[in-house]
N, C-alpha and C positions, 0 to 999 in steps of 0.2 A: 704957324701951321694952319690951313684949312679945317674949319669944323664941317663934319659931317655928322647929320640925322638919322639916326638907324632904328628901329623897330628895338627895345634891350631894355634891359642889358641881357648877357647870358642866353640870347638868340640865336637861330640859323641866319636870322639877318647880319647879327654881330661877327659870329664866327666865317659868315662867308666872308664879308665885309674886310674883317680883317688878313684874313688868307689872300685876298686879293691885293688892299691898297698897302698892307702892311702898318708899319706904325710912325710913319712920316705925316699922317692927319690926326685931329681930336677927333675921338666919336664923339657924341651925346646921345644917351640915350632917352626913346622916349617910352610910354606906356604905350600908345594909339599912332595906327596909322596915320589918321588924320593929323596928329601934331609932327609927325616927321614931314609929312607935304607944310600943314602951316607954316614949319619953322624955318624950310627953306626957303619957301615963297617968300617971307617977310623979312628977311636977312639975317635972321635970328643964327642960321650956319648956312655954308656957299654951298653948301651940298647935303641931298638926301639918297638914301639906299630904300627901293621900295622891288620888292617881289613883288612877280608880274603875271608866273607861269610855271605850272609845275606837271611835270612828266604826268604823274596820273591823274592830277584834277582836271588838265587844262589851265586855261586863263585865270586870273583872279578880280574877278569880275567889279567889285568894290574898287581895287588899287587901279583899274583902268582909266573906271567911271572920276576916279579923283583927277587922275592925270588929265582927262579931257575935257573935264565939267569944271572943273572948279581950281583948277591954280595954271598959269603960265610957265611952263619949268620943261626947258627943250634937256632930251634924253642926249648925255652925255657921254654914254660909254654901256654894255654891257656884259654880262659873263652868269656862265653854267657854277654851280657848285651842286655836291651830292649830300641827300637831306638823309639820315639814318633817325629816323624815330626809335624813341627809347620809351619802356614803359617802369614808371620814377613813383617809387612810393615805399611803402614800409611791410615788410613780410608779417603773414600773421604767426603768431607765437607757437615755438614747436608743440607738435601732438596736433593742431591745431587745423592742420592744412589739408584739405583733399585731395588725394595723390591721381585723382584724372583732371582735375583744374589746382592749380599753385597758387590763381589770382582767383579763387571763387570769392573770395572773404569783401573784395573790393568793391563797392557799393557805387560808387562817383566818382567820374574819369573828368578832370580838366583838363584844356588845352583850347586853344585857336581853332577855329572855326573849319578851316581844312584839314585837320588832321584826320579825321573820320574816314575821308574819302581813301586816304591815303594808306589805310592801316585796317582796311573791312574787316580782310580774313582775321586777323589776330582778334580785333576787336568781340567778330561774331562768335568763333570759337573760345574764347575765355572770359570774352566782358561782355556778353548778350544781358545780363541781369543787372548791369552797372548802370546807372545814367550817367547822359555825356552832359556836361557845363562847361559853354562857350563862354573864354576870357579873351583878355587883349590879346598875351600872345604864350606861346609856349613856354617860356619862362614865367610867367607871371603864372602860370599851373602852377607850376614845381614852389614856386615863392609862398604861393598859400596854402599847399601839404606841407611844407617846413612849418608851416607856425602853426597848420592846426595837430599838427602829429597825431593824425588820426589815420589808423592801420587801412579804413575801410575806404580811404579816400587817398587817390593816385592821378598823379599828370602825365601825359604824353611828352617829353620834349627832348633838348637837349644834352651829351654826355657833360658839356662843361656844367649846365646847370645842375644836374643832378652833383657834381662837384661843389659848385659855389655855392648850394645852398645847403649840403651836408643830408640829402635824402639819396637811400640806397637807390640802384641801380638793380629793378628789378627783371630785365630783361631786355639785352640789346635787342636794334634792327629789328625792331616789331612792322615794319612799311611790307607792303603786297609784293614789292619788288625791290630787288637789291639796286637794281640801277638807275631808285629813283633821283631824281634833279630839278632844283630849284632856277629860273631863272630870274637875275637882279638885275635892275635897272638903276644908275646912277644921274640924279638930277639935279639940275641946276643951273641958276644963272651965269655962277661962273665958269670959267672954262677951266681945265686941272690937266696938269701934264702927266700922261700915263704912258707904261710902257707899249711898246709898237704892238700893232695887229695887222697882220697880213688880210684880215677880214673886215668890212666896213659894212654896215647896215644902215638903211632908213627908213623911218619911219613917216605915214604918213594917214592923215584921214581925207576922204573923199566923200562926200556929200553929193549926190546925183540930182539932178536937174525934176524937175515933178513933170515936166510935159515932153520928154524924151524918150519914146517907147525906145529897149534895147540898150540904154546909155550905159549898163551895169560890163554887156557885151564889149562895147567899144571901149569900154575901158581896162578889161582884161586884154583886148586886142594890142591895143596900143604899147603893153607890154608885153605882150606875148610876141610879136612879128620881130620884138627887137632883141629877141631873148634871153629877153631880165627875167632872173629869177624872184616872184616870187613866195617867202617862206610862211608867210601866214596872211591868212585874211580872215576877215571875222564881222559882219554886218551888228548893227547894234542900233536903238534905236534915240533919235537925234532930241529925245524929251522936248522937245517944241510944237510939232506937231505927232498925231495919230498915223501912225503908216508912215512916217518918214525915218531912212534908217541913214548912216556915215559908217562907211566902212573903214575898219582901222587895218592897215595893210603895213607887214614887214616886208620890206623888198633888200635883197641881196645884192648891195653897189652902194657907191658913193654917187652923191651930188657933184663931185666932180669927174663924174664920168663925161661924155659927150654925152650919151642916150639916155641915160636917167632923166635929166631937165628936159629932155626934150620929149618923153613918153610924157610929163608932165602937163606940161606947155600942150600939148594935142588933148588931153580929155578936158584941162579948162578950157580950149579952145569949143569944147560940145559943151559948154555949161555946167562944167562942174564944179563946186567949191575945192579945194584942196588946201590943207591945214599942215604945215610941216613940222614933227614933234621931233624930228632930230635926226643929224647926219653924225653918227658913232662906230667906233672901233668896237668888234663884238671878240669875247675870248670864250676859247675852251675852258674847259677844268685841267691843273696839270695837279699833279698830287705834290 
C-alpha cells in the first residue's frame, strides 16, 4: 500500500484524510508541517496531505510558501472537509465554577496556530483571560493537557483526539461558523488511482515580466475572452527580488482542455514565467 504523510495523529488532517482515501493507504504521521512536505519530497512516503485554505482564515500562508519555495511535489488531487473545533480539557471541580463563564478557571488554551481565527467569538466571550500557546498541531494541544492534567489548561481540537487521549470534551463546535471547511491538497510524485471527479482543477503560478506595463491585464484577458473560470488568485511576493510578486492562480479546467494550454501559451508568449503545480480532480464533501 501507498504511504501517505499527514499532519497526526488524531488531526483534522487525519480525520479528513481518512474520510477521503479510506483505508487502502498507510498514514504516517508526523509532528510538523514541514516533515510531512520533507518526507514526501524525499521518498520517505509517495504522498502527503497538506491543508491549504480554510473558509474563515483564508489561505494558509506557511503550507503555500512550502509548496512553492521549497519542495517539487505537483498537486495530485484535492477535497473540502468540515472542521468542527472543540474546546478539550478538564472541568473545574464542583462548587467551583462560575455560573456566567464554565471555562473561567482556564488559564492556557493550546492548539495550531489558526485555530484563533477560527473560533474569536467563543474564544473572546469565555477565554478573553486565557493565553493562547501555539503548537504543531491540534492534537499535539490535547496530547500535552493529557499529561499535564492540569484543570487550568485546555486545547482546541479534535472529537477523536479528545477520545484518544482520554480528556473531557468540554464543549462542541466552538468555530464562528458551523459551515466552516477545510481544504486539502494531496501531494506527490507519485500518481494514486482515486475515485472519479466530474470536476478538474489547475493549478498554476505566473511571474510577470518587470518591463511590461499592463501585463497582470493581459493576463486575466487571456482567460477571461476564453471563459475559463478562474476560482482563486492570490499575488505573493517572489522573495528574490523587492516588489516582485508570482501569482498563484486556481483555474477551473483541465490541461486537457483545448483552451486551458492555449490561455497559457498566449501570456508566456508576453513574457511571463509560468510554473505548473498540478492538473487534479477536486471533490466535494459528501457526509
Amino acid at each position: 500500500m501507498k504511504r501517505v504523510a499527514i499532519l497526526g495523529p488524531s488531526t483534522f488532517s487525519e480525520e479528513a484524510t481518512r474520510h477521503f482515501l479510506g483505508e487502502d493507504f498507510t498514514y504516517v504521521s508526523y509532528k510538523l508541517i514541514s516533515e510531512v512536505f520533507n518526507a514526501t519530497a524525499s521518498g520517505e512516503t509517495e504522498l502527503g496531505v497538506i491543508p491549504i485554505e480554510n473558509t474563515l482564515e483564508g489561505s494558509v500562508h506557511l503550507h503555500v510558501d512550502w509548496l512553492v519555495h521549497e519542495v517539487d511535489l505537483p498537486i495530485r488531487a484535492e477535497w473540502v472537509f468540515p472542521i468542527d473545533m472543540n474546546l478539550i480539557g478538564y472541568p473545574n471541580p464542583a462548587g467551583q465554577t462560575d455560573a456566567s463563564n464554565p471555562y473561567g478557571h482556564i488559564r492556557k488554551v493550546l492548539s495550531h496556530q489558526v485555530v484563533p481565527a477560527q473560533c474569536s467569538r467563543f474564544m473572546k466571550q469565555y477565554l478573553s483571560e486565557a493565553e493562547f500557546e501555539q503548537v504543531s498541531s491540534t492534537a499535539e494541544g490535547v496530547r500535552i493537557v493529557s499529561t499535564l492534567q492540569d484543570q487550568t489548561v485546555a486545547a482546541i481540537g479534535t472529537a477523536i483526539a479528545s477520545t484518544n487521549y482520554g480528556v473531557p470534551m468540554l464543549q462542541r463546535e466552538i468555530q464562528d461558523h458551523k459551515d466552516n471547511m477545510t481544504r486539502f491538497l494531496l501531494v506527490g510524485t507519485e500518481a494514486s488511482e482515486l475515485k472519479s471527479s466530474e470536476d478538474m482543477k489547475t493549478t498554476i503560478l505566473v511571474t510577470l515580466p518587470e518591463d511590461y506595463p499592463g501585463a497582470l491585464h493581459q493576463v486575466l484577458s487571456a482567460f477571461a475572452w476564453r471563459r475559463i473560470n478562474l476560482s482563486k488568485i492570490e499575488s505573493k511576493p517572489t522573495k528574490k527580488k523587492l516588489g516582485t510578486y508570482y501569482f498563484y492562480i486556481d483555474i477551473a479546467g483541465s490541461l486537457d482542455s483545448v483552451l486551458l494550454p492555449s490561455a497559457i501559451q498566449e501570456i508566456e508568449a508576453i513574457g511571463c514565467q509560468v510554473r505548473i503545480l498540478g492538473c487534479y480532480p477536486s471533490y466535494s464533501y459528501t457526509s
